[in-house]
GUTOR-168278 format. One line per field, with one value per atom (N, C-alpha, C): atom name; x, y, z. Coordinates in steps of 0.001 Angstrom, whole numbers. Each point is the difference from the previous one (the first is absolute). Layout:
BEGIN
atom = CA:...
c1 = X:...
c2 = Y:...
c3 = Z:...
END
This chain:
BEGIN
atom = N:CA:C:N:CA:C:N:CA:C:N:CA:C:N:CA:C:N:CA:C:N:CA:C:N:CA:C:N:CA:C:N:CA:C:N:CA:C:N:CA:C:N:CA:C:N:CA:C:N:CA:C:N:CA:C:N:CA:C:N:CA:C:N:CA:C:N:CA:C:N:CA:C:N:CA:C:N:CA:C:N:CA:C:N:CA:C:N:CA:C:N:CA:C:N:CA:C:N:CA:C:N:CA:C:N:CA:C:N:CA:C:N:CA:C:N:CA:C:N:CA:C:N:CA:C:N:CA:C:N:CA:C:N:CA:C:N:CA:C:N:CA:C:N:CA:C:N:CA:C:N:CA:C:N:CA:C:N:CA:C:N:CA:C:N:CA:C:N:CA:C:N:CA:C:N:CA:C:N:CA:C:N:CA:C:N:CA:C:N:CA:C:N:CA:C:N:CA:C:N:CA:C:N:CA:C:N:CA:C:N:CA:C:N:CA:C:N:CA:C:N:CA:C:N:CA:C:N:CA:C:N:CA:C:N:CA:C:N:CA:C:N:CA:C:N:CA:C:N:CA:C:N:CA:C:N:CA:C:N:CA:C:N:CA:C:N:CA:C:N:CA:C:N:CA:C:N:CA:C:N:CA:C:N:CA:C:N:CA:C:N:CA:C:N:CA:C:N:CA:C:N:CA:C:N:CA:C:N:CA:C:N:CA:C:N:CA:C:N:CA:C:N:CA:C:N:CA:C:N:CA:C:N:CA:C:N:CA:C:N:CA:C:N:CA:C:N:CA:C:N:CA:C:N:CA:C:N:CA:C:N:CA:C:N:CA:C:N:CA:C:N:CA:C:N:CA:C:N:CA:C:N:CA:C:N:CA:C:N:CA:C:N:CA:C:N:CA:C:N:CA:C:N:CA:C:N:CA:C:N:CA:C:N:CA:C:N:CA:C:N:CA:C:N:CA:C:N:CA:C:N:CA:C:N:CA:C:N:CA:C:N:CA:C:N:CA:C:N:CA:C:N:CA:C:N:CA:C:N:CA:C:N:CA:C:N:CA:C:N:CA:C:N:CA:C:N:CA:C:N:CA:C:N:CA:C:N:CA:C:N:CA:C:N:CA:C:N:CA:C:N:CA:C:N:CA:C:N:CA:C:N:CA:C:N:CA:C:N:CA:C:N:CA:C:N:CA:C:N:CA:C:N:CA:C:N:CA:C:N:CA:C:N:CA:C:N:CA:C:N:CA:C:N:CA:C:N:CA:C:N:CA:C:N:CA:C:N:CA:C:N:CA:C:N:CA:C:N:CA:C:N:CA:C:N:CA:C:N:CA:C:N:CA:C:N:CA:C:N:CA:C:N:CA:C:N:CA:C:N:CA:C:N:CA:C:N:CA:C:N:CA:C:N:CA:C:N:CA:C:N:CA:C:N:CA:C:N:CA:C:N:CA:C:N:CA:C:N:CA:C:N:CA:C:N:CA:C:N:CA:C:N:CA:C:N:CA:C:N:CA:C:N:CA:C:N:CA:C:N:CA:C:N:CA:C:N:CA:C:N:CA:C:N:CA:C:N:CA:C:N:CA:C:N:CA:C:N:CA:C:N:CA:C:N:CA:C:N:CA:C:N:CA:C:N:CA:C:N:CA:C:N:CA:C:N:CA:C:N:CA:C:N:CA:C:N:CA:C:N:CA:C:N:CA:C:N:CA:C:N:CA:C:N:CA:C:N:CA:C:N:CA:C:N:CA:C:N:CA:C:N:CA:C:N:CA:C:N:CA:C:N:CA:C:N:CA:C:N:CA:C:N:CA:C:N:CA:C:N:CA:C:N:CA:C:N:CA:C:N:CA:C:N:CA:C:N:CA:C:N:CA:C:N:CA:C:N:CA:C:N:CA:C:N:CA:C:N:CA:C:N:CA:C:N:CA:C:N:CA:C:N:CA:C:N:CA:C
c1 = 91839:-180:-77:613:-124:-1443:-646:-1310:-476:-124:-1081:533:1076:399:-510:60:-461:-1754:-821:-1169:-749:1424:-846:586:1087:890:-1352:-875:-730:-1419:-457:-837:147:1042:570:-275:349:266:-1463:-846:-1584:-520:205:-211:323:1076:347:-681:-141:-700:-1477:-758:-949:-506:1185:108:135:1026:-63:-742:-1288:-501:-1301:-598:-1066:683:1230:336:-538:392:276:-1573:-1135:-1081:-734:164:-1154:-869:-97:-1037:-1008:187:-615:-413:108:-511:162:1356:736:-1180:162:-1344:808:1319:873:688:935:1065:287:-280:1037:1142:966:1005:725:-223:360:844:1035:902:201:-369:53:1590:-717:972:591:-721:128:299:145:352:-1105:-59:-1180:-572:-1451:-1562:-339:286:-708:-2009:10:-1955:-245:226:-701:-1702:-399:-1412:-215:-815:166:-2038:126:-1841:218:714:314:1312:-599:1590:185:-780:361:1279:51:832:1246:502:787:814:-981:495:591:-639:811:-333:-83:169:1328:-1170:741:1449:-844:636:1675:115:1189:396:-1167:-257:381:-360:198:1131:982:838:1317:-257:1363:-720:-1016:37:498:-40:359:1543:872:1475:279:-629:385:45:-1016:180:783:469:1370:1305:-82:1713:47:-1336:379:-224:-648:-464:293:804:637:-578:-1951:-371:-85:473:180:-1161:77:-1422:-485:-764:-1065:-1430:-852:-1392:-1221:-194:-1324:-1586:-354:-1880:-548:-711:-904:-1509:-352:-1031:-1247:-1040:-612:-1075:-472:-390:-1800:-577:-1289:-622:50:-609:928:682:332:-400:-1357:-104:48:35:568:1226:1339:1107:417:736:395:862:1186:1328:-357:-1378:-322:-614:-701:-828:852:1038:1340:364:77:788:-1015:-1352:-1082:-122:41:-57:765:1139:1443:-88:-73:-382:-779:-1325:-1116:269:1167:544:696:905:710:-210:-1320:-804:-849:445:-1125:-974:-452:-1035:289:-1347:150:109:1063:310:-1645:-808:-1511:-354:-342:-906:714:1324:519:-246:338:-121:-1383:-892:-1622:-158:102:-708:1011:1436:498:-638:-742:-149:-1459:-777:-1069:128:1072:-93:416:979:166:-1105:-810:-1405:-657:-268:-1158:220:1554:154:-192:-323:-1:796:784:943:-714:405:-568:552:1495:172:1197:247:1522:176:1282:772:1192:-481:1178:595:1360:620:1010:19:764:1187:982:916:642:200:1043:-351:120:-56:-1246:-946:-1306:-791:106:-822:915:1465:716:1583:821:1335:330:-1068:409:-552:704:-657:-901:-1365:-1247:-571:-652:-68:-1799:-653:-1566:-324:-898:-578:-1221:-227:-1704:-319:-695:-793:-995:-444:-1920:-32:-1057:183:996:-405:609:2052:572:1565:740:1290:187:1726:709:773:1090:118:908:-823:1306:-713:131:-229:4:-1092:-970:-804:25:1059:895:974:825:1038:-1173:-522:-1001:-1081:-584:-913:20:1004:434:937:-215:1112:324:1230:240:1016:-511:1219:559:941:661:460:-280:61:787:791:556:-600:-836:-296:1105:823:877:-507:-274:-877:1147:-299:846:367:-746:195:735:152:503:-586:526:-195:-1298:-1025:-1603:261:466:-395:-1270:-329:-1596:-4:-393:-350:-1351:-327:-1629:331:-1199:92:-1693:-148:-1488:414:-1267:-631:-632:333:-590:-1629:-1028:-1265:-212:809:-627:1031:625:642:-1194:690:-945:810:-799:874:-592:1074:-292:-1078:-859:-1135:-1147:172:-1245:-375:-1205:-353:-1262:-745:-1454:-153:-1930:-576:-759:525:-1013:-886:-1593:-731:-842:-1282:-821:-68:-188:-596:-1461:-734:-1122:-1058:629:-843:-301:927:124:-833:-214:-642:-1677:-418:-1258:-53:529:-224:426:-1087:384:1052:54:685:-1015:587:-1039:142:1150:-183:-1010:-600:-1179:-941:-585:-1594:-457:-1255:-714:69:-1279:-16:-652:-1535:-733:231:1178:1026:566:959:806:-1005:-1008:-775:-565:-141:-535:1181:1254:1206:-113:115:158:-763:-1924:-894:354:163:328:1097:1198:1088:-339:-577:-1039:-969:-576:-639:164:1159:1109:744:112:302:-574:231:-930:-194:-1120:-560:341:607:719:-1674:178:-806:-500:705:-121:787:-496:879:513:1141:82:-459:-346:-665:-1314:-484:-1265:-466:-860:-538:-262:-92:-201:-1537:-1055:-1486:765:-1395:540:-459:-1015:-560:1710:808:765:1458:-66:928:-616:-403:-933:386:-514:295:1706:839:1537:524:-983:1049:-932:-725:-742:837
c2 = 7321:-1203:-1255:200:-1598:5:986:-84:-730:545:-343:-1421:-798:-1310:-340:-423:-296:-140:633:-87:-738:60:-725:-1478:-483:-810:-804:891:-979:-8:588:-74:-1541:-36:-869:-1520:205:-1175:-476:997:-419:-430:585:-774:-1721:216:-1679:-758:502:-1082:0:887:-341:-968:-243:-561:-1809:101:-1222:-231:540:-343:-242:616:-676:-990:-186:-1604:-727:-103:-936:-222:912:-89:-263:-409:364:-1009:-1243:-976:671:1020:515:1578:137:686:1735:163:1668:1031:653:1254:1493:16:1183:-165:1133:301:955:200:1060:135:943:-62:1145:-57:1131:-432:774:347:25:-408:214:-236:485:398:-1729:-1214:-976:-689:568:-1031:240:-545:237:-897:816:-445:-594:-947:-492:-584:697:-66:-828:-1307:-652:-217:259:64:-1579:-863:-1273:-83:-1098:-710:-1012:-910:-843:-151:721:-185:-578:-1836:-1251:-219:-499:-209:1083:1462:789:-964:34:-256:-1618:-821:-1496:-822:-796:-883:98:428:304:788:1073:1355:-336:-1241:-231:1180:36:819:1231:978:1397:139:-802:103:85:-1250:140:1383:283:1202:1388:182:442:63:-1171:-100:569:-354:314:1507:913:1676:33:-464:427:-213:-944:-431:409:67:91:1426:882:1062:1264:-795:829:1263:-491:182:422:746:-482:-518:-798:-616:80:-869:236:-777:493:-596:-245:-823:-315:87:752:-281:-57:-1676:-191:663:1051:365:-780:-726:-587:1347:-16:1206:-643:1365:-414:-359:894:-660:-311:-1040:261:273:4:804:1323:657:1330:421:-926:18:38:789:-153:-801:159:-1124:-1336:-290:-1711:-242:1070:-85:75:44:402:-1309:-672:-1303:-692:32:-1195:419:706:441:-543:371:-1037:-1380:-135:-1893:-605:1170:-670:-122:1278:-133:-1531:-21:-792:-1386:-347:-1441:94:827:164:728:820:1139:827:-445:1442:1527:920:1086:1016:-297:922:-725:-1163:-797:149:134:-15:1366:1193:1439:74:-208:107:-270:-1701:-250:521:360:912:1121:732:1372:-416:-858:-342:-230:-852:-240:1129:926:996:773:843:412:-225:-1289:-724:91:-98:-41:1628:782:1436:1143:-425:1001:1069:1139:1464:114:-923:-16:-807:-186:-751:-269:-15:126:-1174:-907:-872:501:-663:339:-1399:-812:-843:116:1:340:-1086:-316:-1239:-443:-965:-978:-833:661:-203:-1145:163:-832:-40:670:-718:889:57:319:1454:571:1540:363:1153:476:754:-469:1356:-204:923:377:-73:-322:-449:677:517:653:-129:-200:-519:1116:544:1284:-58:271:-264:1413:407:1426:827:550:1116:-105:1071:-633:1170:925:959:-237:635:-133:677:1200:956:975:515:1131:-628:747:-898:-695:-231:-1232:-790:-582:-686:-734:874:-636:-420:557:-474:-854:-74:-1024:-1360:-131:-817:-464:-2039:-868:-719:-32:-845:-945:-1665:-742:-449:-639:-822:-952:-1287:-1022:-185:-1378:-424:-1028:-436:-1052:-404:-1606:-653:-608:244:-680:-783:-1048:-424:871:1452:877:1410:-468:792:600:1140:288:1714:-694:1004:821:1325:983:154:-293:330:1160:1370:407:428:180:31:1415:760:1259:-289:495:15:880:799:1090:-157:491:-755:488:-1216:535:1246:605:729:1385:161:1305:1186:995:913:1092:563:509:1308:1409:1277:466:-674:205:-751:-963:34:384:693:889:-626:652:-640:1411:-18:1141:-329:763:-375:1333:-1030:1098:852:-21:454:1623:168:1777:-289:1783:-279:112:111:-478:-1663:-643:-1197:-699:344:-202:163:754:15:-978:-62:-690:-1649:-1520:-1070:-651:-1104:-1187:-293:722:-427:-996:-964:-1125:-1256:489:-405:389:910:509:-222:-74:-415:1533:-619:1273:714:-200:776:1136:-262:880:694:-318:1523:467:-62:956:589:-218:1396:835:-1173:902:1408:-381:710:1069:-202:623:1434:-871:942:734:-220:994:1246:-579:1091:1163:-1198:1515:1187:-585:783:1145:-288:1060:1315:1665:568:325:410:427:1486:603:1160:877:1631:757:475:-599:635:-681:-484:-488:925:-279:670:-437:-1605:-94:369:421:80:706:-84:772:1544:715:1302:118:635:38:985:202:867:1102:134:1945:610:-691:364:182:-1082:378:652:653:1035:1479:162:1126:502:-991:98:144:-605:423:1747:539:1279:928
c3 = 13558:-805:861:1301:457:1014:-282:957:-709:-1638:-1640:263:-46:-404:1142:1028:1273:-277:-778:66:-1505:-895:-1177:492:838:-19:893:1104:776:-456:-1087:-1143:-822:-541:-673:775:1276:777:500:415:148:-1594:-1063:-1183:-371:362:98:711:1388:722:60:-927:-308:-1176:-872:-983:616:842:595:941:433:938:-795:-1319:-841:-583:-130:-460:659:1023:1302:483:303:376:-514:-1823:-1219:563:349:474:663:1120:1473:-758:-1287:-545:462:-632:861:-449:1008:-430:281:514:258:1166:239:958:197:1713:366:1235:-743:1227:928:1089:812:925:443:441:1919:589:1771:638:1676:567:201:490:-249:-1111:-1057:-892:-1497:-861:-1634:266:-329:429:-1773:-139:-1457:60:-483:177:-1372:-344:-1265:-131:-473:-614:-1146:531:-1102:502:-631:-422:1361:-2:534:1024:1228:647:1159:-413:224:-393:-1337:-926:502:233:128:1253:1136:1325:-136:-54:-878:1617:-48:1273:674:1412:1116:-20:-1527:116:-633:-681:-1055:-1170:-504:-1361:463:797:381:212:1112:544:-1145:-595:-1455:-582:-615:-538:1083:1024:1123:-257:188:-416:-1171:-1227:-1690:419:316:53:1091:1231:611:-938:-580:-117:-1406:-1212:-1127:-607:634:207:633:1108:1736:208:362:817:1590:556:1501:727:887:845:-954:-1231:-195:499:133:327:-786:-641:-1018:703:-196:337:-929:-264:-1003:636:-1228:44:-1457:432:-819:-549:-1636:-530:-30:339:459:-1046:-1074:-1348:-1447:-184:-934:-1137:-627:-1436:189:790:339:-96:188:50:-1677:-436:-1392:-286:938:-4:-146:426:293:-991:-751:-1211:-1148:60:-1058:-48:1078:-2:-278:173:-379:-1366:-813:-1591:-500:562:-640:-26:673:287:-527:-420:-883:-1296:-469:-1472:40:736:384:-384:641:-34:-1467:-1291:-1416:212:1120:-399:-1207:-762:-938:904:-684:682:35:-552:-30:801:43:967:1551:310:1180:511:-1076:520:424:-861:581:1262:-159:1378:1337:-513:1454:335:-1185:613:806:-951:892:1419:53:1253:926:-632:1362:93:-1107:-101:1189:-245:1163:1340:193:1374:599:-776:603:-254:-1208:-315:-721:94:-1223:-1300:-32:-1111:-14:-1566:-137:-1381:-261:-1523:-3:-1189:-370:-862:-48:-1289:57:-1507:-244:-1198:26:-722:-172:-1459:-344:-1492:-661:-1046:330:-45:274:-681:-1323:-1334:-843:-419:-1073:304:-1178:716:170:-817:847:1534:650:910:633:504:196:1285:187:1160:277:581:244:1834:-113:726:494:1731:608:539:76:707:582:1207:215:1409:-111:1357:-109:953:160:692:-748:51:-427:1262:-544:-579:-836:-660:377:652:269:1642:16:1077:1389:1162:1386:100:-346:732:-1456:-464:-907:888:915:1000:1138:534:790:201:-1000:122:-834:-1280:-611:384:205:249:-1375:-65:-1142:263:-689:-256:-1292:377:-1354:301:-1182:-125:-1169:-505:-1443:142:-1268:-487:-1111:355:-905:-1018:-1502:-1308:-160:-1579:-155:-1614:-37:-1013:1189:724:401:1666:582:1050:107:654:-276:1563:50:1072:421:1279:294:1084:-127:810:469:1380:263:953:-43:812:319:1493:253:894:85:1043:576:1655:991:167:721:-217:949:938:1021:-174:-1147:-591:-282:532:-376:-815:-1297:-960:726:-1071:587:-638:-1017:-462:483:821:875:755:196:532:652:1219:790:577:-90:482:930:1090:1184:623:463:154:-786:300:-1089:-139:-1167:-188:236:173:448:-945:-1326:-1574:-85:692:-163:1150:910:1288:-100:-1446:179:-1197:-1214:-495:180:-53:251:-1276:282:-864:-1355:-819:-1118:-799:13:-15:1024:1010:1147:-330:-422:375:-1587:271:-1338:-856:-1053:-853:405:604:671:844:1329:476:-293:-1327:-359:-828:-390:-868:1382:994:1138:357:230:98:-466:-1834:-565:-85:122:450:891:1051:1630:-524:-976:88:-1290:-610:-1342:1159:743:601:749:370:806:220:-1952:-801:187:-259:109:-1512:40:-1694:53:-1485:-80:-249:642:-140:-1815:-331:-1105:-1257:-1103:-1093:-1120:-277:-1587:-1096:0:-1060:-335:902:-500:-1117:-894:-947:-215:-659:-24:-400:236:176:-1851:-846:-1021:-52:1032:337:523:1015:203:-1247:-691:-1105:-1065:-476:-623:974:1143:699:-369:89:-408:-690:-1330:-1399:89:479:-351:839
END
């Protein structure tokens, strides 16, 4: 039992300080975190839009956040590397927090979900799924849903190729859950499949979307003649000297 407590206890404790570290960064726009463990001391890898704003003049800003996870956290050594995220409409976490914010500022919740998914769409994603949960349009609670591409639900390339964040948007009807899941554009599912290399049916015949009509009617010509003609048919007719000889 004290291995199990020991591992939800430092579960628990990376939960928190991810909680306070999208507080603390929401301006510089958090896009994720991770944290590993060295022989020197914990490697904190923050992921933001903007990590101007993280680092602060002449490195003020980092450093107190630097202190807050030693002393409030007890961290040992810890070390922050702001990593800036190459695209954020790719990032879900950043797209969670720009949804929220747009509720936030009176977006209608359709008009905000749209143009988010548009926008991750465009930038190259294969797919992605909103979902907004809260006191939407009056005092009960429902739940509204964005969909566009391709987006898997369960299964390993579910853990694999889907990122998801979450955001709270504060109403003054109340508090709207936003979560966004997108799939990355360069995932490859176990059903895609590519054939390489031609057969040699395919090698004589061209692109028949290219060649005129004139062409495949010789195509077709040349492969009719090709054919051999059978010695002999069954349909053919019976002469009636011969059916006469038979019924006798």
């Amino acid at each position: 039992m004290a291995s199990e407590r020991k591992f939800v206890s430092e579960n628990i404790r990376r939960v928190l300080l991810k909680e306070y570290l999208m507080k603390e960064v929401s301006r510089a726009g958090f896009g994720g975190l991770q944290v590993q463990r060295r022989p020197n001391g914990t490697h904190v890898e923050l992921i933001t839009e903007r990590p101007g704003l993280v680092i602060g003049p002449r490195g003020q800003t980092i450093k107190s956040l630097t202190n807050s996870i030693r002393n409030d956290f007890n961290f040992e050594n810890p070390q922050i590397e702001v990593v800036e995220v190459e695209n954020p409409n790719l990032n879900a976490q950043i797209m969670a927090e720009k949804l929220a914010f747009s509720l936030e500022r009176g977006w209608h919740f359709r008009r905000a979900g749209h143009s988010t998914v548009r926008r991750i769409m465009e930038s190259g994603a294969r797919g992605c799924h909103i979902i907004l949960a809260g006191k939407l349009t009056g005092q009960r609670h429902r739940t509204e849903k964005f969909k566009e591409g391709h987006i898997k639900f369960c299964g390993e390339p579910s853990e694999e190729f889907i990122t998801r964040g979450f955001a709270v948007a504060k109403l003054k009807m109340g508090v709207i859950g936003v979560t966004v899941e997108i799939m990355d554009r360069d995932s490859k599912l176990p059903t895609d499949i590519s054939v390489f290399g031609k057969t040699e049916a395919s090698e004589k015949l061209p692109d028949l979307f290219t060649v005129k009509t004139e062409e495949v009617v010789e195509i077709v010509e040349e492969t009719v003649a090709e054919v051999p003609v059978a010695e002999a048919k069954e349909t053919e007719a019976v002469k009636p000297e011969e059916a006469a000889g038979e019924e006798q």
